[in-house]
ROBATI-112388 format. One record per residue (C-alpha): residue in three letters; x, y, z. Coordinates in Angstrom, 3 decimals. Layout:
('ALA' (X Y Z))
...
***
This chain:
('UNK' (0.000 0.000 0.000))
('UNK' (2.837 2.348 0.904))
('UNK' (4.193 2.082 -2.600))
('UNK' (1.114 2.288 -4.448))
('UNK' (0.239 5.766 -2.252))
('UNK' (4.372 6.737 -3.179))
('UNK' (3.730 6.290 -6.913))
('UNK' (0.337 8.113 -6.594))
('UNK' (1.290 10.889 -5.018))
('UNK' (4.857 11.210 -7.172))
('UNK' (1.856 10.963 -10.656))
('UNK' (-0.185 13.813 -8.645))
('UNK' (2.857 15.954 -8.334))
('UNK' (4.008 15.683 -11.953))
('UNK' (0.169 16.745 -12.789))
('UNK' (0.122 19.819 -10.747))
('UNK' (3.638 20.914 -12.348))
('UNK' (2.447 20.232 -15.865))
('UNK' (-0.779 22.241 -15.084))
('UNK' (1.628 25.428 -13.973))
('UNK' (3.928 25.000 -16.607))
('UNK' (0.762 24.432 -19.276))
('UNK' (-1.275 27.430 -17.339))
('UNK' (2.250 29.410 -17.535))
('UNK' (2.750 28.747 -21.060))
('UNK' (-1.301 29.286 -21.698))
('UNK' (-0.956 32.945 -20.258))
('UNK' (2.222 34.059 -22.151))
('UNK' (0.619 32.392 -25.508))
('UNK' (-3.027 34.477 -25.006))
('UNK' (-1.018 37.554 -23.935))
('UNK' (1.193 37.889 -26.948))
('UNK' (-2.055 37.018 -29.544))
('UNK' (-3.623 39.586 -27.516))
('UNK' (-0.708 42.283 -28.202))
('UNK' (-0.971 40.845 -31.534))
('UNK' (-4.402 41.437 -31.926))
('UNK' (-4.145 44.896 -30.162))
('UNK' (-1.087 45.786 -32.587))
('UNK' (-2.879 44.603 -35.603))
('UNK' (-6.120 47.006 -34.735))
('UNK' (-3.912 50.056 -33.878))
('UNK' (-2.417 49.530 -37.502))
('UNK' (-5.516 49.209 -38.973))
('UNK' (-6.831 53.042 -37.658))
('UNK' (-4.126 54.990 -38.481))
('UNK' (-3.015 53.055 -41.673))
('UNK' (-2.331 55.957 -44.310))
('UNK' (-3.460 58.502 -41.594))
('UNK' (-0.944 60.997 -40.052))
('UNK' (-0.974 61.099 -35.828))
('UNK' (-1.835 64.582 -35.690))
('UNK' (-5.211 63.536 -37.762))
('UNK' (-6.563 60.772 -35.485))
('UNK' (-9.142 61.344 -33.423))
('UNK' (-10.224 61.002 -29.394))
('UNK' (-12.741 57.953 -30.691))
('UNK' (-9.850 56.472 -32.621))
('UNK' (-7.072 56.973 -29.740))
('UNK' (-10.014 55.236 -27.372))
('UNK' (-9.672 52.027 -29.848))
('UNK' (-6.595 51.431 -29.622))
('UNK' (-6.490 52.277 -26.174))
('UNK' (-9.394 49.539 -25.330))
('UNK' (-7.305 46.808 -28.019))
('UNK' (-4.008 47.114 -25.494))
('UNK' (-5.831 47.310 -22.168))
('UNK' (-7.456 43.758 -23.070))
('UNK' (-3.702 42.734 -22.697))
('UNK' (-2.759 44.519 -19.310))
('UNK' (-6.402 42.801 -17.931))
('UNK' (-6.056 39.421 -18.765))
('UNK' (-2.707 38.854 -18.840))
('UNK' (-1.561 41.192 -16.024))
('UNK' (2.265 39.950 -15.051))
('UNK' (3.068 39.150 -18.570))
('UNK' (5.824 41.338 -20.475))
('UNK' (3.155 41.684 -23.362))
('UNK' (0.916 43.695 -20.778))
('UNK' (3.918 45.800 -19.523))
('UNK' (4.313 46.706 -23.360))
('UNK' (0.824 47.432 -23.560))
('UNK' (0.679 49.802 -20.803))
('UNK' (3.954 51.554 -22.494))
('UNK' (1.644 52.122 -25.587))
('UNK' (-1.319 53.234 -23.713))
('UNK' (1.223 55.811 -21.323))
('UNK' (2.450 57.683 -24.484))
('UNK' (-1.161 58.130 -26.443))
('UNK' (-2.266 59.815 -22.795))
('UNK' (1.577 61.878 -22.925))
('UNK' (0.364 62.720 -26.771))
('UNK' (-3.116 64.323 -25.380))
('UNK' (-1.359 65.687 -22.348))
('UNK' (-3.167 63.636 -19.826))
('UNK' (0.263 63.271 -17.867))
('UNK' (-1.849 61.880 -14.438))
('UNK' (-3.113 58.719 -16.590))
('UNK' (0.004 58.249 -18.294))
('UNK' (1.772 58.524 -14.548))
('UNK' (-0.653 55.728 -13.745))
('UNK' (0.029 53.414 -16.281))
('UNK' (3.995 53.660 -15.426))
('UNK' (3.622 53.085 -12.015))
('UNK' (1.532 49.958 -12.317))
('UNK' (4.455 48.869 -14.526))
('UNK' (6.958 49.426 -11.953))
('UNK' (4.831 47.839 -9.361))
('UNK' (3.757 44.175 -11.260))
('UNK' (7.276 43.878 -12.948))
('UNK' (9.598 44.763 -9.900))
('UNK' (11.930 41.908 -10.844))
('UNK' (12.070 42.755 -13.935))
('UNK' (14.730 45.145 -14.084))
('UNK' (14.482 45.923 -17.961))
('UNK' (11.376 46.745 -18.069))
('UNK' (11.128 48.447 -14.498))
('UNK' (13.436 50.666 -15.095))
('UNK' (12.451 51.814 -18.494))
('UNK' (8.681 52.680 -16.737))
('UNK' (10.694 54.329 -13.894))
('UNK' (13.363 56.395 -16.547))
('UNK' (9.877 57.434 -18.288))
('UNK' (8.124 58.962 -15.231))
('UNK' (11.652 61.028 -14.744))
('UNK' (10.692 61.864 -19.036))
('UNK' (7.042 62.554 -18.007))
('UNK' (8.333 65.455 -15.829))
('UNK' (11.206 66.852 -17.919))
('UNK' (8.793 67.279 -20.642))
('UNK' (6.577 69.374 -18.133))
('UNK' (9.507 71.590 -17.647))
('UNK' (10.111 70.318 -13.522))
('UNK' (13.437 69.208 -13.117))
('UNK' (13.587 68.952 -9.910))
('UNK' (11.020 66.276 -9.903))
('UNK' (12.855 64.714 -13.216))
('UNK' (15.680 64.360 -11.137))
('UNK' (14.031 62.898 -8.316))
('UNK' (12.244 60.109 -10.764))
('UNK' (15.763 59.862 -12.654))
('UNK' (17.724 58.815 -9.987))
('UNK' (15.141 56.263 -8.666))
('UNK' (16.602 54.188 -11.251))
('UNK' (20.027 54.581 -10.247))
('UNK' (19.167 53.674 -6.643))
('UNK' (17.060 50.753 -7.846))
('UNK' (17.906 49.207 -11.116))
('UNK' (21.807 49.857 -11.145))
('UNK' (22.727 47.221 -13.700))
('UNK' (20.364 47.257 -15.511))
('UNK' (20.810 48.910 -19.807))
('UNK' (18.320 52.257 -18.517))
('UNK' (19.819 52.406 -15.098))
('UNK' (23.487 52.367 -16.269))
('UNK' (23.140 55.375 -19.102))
('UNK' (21.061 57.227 -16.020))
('UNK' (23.692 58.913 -14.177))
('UNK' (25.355 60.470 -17.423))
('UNK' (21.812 61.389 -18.151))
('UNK' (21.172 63.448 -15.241))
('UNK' (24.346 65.575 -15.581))
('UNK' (23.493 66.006 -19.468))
('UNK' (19.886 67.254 -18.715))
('UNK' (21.254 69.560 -16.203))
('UNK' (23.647 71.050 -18.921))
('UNK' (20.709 71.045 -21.407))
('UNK' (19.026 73.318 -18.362))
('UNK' (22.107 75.349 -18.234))
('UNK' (22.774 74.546 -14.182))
('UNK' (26.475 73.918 -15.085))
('UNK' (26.825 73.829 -11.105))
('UNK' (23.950 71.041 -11.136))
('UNK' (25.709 69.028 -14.093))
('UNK' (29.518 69.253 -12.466))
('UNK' (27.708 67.723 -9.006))
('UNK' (25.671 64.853 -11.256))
('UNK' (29.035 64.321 -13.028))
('UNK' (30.859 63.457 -9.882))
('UNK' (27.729 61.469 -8.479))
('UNK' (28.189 59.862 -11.520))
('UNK' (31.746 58.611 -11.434))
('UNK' (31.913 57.957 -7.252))
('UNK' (28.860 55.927 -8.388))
('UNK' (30.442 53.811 -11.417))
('UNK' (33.784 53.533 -9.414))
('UNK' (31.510 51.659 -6.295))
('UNK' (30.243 49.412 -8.849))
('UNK' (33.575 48.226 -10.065))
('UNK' (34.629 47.825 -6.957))
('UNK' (31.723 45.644 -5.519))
('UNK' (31.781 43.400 -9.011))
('UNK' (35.633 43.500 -9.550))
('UNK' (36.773 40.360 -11.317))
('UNK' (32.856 39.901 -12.780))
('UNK' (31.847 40.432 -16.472))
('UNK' (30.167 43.451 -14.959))
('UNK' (33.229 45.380 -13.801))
('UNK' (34.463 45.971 -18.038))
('UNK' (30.342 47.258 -18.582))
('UNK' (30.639 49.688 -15.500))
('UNK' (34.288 50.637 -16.644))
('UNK' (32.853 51.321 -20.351))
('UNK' (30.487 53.660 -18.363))
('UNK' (32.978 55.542 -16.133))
('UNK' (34.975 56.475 -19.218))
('UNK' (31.555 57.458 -21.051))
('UNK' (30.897 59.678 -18.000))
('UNK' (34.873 61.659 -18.042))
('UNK' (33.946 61.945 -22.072))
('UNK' (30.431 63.359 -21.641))
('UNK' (32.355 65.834 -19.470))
('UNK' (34.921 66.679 -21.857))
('UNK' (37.408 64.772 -19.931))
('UNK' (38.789 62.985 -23.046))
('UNK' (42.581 62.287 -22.183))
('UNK' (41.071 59.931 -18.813))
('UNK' (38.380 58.349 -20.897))
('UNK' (40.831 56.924 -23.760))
('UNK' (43.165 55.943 -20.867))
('UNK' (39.887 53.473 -19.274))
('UNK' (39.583 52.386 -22.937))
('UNK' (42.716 50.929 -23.891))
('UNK' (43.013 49.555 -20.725))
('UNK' (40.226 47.671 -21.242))
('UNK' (41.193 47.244 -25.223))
('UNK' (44.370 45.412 -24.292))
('UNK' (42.963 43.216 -21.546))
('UNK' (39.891 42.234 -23.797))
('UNK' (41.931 42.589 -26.959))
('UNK' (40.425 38.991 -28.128))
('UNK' (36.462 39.588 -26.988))
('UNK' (33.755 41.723 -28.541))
('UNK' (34.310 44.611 -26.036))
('UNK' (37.911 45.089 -27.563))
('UNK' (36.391 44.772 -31.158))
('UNK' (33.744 48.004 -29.756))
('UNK' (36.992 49.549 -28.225))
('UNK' (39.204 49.790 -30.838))
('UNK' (37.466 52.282 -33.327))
('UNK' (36.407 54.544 -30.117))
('UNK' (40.137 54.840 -29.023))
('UNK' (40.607 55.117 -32.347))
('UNK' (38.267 57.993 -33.090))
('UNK' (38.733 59.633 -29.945))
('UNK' (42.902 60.496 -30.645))
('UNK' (41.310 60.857 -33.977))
('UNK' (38.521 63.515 -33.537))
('UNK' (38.640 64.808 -29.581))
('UNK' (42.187 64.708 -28.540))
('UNK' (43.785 65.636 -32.061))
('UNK' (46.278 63.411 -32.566))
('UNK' (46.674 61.247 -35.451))
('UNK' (49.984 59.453 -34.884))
('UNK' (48.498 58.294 -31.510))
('UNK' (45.568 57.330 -33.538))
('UNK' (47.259 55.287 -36.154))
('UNK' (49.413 53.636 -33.590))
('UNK' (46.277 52.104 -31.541))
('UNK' (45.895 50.488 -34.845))
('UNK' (48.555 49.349 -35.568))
('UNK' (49.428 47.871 -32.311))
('UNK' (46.613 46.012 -32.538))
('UNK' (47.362 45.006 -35.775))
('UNK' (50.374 43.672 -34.480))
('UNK' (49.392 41.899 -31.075))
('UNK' (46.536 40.363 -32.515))
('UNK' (47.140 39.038 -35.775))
('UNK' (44.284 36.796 -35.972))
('UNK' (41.453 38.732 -34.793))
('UNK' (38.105 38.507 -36.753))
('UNK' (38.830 42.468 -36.910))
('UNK' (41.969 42.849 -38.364))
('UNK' (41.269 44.028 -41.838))
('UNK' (39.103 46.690 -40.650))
('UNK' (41.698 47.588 -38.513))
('UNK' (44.229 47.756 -41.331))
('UNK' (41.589 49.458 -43.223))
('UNK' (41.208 52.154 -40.775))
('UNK' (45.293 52.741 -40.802))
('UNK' (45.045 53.421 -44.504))
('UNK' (42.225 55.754 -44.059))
('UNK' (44.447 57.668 -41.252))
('UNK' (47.535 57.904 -42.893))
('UNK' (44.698 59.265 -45.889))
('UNK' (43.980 62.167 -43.853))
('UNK' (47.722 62.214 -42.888))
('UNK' (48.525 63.063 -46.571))
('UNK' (50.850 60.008 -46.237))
('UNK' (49.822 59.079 -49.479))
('UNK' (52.554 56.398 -50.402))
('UNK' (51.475 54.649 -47.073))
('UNK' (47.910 55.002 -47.347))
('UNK' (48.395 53.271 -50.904))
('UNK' (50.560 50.367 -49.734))
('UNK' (47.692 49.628 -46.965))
('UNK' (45.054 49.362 -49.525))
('UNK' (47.006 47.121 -51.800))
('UNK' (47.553 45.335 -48.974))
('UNK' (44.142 44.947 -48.380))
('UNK' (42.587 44.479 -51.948))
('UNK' (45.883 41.581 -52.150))
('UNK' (44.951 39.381 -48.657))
('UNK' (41.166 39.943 -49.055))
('UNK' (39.677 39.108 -52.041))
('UNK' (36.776 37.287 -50.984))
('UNK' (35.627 40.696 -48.831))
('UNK' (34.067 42.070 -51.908))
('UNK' (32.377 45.486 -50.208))
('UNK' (36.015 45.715 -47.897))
('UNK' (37.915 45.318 -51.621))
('UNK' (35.726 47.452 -53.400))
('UNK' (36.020 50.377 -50.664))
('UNK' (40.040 49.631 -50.770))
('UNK' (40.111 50.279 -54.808))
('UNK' (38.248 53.299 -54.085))
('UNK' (40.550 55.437 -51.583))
('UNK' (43.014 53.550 -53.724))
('UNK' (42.234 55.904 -56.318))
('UNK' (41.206 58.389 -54.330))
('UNK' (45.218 58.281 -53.249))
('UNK' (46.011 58.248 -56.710))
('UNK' (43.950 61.232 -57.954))
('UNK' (45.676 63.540 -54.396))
('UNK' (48.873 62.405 -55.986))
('UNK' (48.298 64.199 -59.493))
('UNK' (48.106 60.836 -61.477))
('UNK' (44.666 61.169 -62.831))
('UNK' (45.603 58.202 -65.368))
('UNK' (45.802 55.483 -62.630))
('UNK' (43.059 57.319 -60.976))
('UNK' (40.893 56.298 -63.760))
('UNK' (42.449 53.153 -64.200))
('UNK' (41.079 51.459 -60.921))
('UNK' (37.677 53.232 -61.853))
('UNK' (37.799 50.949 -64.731))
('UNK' (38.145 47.944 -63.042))
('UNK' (35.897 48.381 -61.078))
('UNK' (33.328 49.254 -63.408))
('UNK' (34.576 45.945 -65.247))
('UNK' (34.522 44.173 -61.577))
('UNK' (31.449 44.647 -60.498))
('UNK' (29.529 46.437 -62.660))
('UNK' (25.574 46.404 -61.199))
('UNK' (27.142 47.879 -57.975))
('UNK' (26.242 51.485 -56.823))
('UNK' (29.742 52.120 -56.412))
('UNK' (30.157 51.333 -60.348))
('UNK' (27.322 53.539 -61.038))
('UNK' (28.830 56.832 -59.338))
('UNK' (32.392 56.357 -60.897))
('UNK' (30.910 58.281 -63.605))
('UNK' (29.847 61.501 -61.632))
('UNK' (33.241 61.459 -59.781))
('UNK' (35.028 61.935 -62.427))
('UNK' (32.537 65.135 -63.411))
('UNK' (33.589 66.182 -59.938))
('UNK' (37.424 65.629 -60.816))
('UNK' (37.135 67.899 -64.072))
('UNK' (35.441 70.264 -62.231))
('UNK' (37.645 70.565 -59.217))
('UNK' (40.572 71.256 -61.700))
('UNK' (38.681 73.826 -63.674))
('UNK' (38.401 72.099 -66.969))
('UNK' (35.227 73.158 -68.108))
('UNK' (35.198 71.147 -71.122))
('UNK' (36.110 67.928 -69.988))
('UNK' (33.683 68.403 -67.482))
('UNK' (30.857 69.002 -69.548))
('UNK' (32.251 66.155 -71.859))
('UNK' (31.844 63.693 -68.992))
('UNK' (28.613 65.024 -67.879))
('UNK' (26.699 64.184 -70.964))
('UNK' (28.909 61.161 -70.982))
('UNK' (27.498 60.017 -67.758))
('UNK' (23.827 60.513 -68.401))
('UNK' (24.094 58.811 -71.493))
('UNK' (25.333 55.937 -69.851))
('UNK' (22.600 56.242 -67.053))
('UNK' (19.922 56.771 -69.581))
('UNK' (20.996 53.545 -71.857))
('UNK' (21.046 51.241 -68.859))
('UNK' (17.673 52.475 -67.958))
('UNK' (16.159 51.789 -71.388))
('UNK' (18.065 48.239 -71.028))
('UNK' (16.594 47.213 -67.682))
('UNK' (13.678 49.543 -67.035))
('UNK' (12.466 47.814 -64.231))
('UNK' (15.296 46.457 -62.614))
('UNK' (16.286 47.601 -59.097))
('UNK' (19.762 49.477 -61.052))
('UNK' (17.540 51.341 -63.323))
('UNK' (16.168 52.920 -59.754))
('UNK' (19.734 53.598 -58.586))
('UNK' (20.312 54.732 -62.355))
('UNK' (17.886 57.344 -62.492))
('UNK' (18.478 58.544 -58.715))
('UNK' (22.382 59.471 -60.390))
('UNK' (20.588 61.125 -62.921))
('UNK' (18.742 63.490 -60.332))
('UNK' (21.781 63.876 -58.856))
('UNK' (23.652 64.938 -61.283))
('UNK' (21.692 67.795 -62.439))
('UNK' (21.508 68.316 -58.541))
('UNK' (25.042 68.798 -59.038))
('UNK' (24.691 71.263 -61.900))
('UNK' (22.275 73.283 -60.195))
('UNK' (19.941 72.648 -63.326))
('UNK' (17.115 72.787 -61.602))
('UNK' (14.663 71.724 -64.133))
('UNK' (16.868 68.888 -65.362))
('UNK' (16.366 68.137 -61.758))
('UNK' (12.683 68.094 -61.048))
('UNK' (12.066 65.926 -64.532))
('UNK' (14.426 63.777 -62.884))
('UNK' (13.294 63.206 -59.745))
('UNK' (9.454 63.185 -61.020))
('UNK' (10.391 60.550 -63.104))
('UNK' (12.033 58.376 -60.155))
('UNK' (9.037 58.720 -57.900))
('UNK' (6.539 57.920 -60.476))
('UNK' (8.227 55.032 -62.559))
('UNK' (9.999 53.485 -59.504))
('UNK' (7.829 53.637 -56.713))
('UNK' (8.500 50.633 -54.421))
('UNK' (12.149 52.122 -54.591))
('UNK' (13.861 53.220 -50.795))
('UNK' (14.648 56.093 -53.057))
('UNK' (11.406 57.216 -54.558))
('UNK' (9.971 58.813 -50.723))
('UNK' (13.135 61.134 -50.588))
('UNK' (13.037 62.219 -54.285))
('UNK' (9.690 64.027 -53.759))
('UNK' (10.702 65.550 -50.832))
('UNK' (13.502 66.976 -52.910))
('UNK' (11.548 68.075 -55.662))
('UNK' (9.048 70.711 -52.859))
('UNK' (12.712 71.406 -51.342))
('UNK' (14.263 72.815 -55.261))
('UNK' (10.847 74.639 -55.550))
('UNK' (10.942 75.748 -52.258))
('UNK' (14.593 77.388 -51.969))
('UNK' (15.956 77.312 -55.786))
('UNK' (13.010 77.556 -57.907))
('UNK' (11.132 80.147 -55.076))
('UNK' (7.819 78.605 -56.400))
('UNK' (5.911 78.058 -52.774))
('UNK' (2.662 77.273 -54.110))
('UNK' (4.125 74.471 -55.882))
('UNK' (6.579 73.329 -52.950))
('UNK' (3.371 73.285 -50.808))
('UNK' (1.793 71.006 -52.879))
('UNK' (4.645 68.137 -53.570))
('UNK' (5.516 68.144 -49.605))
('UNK' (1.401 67.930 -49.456))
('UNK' (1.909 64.881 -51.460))
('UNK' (4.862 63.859 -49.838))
('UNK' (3.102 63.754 -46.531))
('UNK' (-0.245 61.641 -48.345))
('UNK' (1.333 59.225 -49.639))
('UNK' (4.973 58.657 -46.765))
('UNK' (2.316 59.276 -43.525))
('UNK' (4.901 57.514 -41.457))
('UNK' (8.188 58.891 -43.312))
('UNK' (10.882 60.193 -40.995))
('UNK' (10.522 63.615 -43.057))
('UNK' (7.331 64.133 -42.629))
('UNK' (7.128 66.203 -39.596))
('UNK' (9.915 68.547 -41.080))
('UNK' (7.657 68.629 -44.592))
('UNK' (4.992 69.765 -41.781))
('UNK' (6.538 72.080 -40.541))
('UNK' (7.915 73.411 -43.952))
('UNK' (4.554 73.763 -45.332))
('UNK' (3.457 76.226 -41.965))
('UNK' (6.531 78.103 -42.604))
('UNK' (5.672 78.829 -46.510))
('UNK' (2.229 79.526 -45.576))
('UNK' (3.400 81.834 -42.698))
('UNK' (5.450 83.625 -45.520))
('UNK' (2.997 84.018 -48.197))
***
């Protein structure tokens, strides 16, 4: 009997765990078709519709579609992204108490989860900066700090208190959140010294002396770190900010080139090295070291051929070395190659306008017009080859910009009409009407018409990055006229 009751209760136990782990799975499965459901709806009302035209009835919708995930599925990360949603439509109609609400309740269900406490916690700190009260920003701000240390939000908070207060001109505000800042990363390496934390929380304390201004003690955290990590990603990330920094802050370009090439030299076999090399080309470039800069890129082209964009970009400042050098006929040379080489690539396609821009930087007006009409020739035969291939796209885009180029305005327009009309499932066909209001608007001083292409920009690209500056370009021209 005493086994028989064993086995029993061993089956019952198994039962109840499958019953969690099935009601556990059950809950996270309903909560994400629910935020799929909810997304799907939102999409559906403001499909084609700018944000500034929906309406209280419509914001109510999708409010109701992500609040069915936050009440059935209440502890699941698909409600806390809900709630998100729901906090910034109340931020967009001001109702900052509702939107407070919603971030709260976020902080308060998902306490152990730092990610996503912290972020509701960073945006309640937002809520208030937007209001114009920093001193409750601040207050909310640092609440992550105290309570969500290591987590993504809670380590960029301390550099982001001393930034706001600079962006709020308290320069005696930001030079006390700047040392909070570092006494506060140097505590953390301390207590997780010898962890995979510590090299995170380092990355930070050097982010921190650099968001001060403090260049010459961030590089020296980062090459510590670069030569004790040389082999990991976080040397790979430190590199090219060492790099950039002797580069671009601290104004030295031998140090520069020698962090690459010391690299190059201790670590011979990193899955970085031509980039490296790459970048020591491109330095001694700038350093008008042009017989070094050449040898590099050979170098390059010679040990990599199967890196076909790395190659191509080598042959390029190649020529580019070249054509600084006075020897035009090499110059054009590797242009021809790599026409030859790969000729459907967008690099092929602009070798044409830069060697416009070479007659034209050396005054010869007739060689320059020569190679003009040369070039749109060539553009306008591979379009009539391939008319709806993806290169006839790029094609005509050169075309636009090479009456761009001209300043021929009209040349310009036709083109870029053309591109938006022919090629319209083109990345490029969005930007080229935005261009055509912009030569209207400042060139062509036609407002009326500029008002009506950003008008259709803005119709047909809702969602387009540019359209709130088309918005905005549209009040200005009306202000004007």
């Amino acid at each position: 009997m005493r086994k028989i009751y064993t086995l029993n209760a061993i089956r019952y136990t198994l039962y109840l765990l499958i019953l969690v782990i099935l009601s556990g799975c059950g809950s996270q499965y309903s909560a994400e078709k629910l935020y799929w459901q909810a997304n799907q709806a939102a999409k559906k009302i403001i499909q084609n519709k700018p944000l500034d035209k929906l309406t209280a009835k419509d914001y109510q919708k999708i409010i109701r579609g992500y609040r069915r995930v936050e009440e059935r599925c209440p502890l699941e990360p698909s409600a806390a992204q809900s709630q998100f949603i729901i906090a910034q439509i109340y931020i967009s109609q001001k109702q900052y108490s509702k939107a407070k609400g919603e971030l709260v309740k976020i902080t308060q269900n998902f306490s152990n989860n730092q990610e996503l406490a912290s972020q509701a916690q960073f945006m309640l700190g937002s809520l208030y900066e937007g209001q114009g009260n920093p001193g409750e920003a601040v207050s909310e701000y640092e609440k992550v700090t105290d309570l969500f240390s290591l987590s993504s939000v809670g380590l960029k908070t301390p550099i982001y208190i001393a930034e706001y207060y600079k962006r709020i001109k308290d320069e005696a505000g930001a030079d006390k959140a700047y040392n909070k800042a570092i006494r506060h990363y140097k505590k953390l390496i301390n207590e997780y010294s010898g962890t995979s934390v510590a090299p995170v929380v380092e990355d930070y304390l050097a982010l921190a002396y650099a968001s001060q201004g403090r260049w010459n003690e961030a590089v020296g955290i980062w090459q510590a770190l670069l030569e004790e990590y040389s082999q990991s990603q976080i040397g790979a990330n430190l590199l090219f900010t060492v790099g950039e920094t002797y580069l671009r802050q601290i104004k030295d370009l031998t140090k520069a080139i020698g962090v690459y090439e010391e690299f190059v030299q201790k670590n011979p076999t990193s899955k970085i090295i031509k980039d490296a090399k790459f970048q020591i080309g491109r330095l001694y470039f700038i350093k008008e070291d042009f017989t070094k800069a050449r040898q590099v890129f050979e170098e390059i082209v010679r040990d990599y051929p199967k890196e076909i964009e790395l190659c191509v970009n080598a042959q390029l400042a190649l020529a580019a070395c070249y054509e600084r050098q006075g020897n035009w006929d090499k110059t054009v040379q590797i242009y021809h190659k790599l026409k030859s080489n790969y000729p459907e690539s967008r690099v092929s396609l602009s070798i044409p306008l830069f060697i416009v821009q070479h007659y034209l930087k050396a005054n010869l007006t007739q060689e320059a017009e020569s190679a003009f009409n040369e070039a749109i020739s060539g553009y306008e035969k591979l379009i009539k080859q391939n008319p709806n291939s993806a290169q006839a796209a790029e094609a005509q885009d050169f075309i636009s910009l090479a009456y761009i180029s001209q300043q021929r305005w009209d040349k310009a327009i036709g083109s870029l009409k053309a591109l938006a009309d022919k090629y319209p499932q083109s990345p490029k066909a969005s930007t080229s009407l935005f261009t055509m209001a912009a030569i209207y608007q400042r060139q062509l001083k036609e407002p009326k018409k500029a008002i009506e292409i950003y008008e259709k920009f803005i119709n047909q690209y809702p969602r387009h990055t540019l359209a709130s500056l088309a918005k905005s370009e549209i009040e200005s021209l009306q202000k004007s006229n």
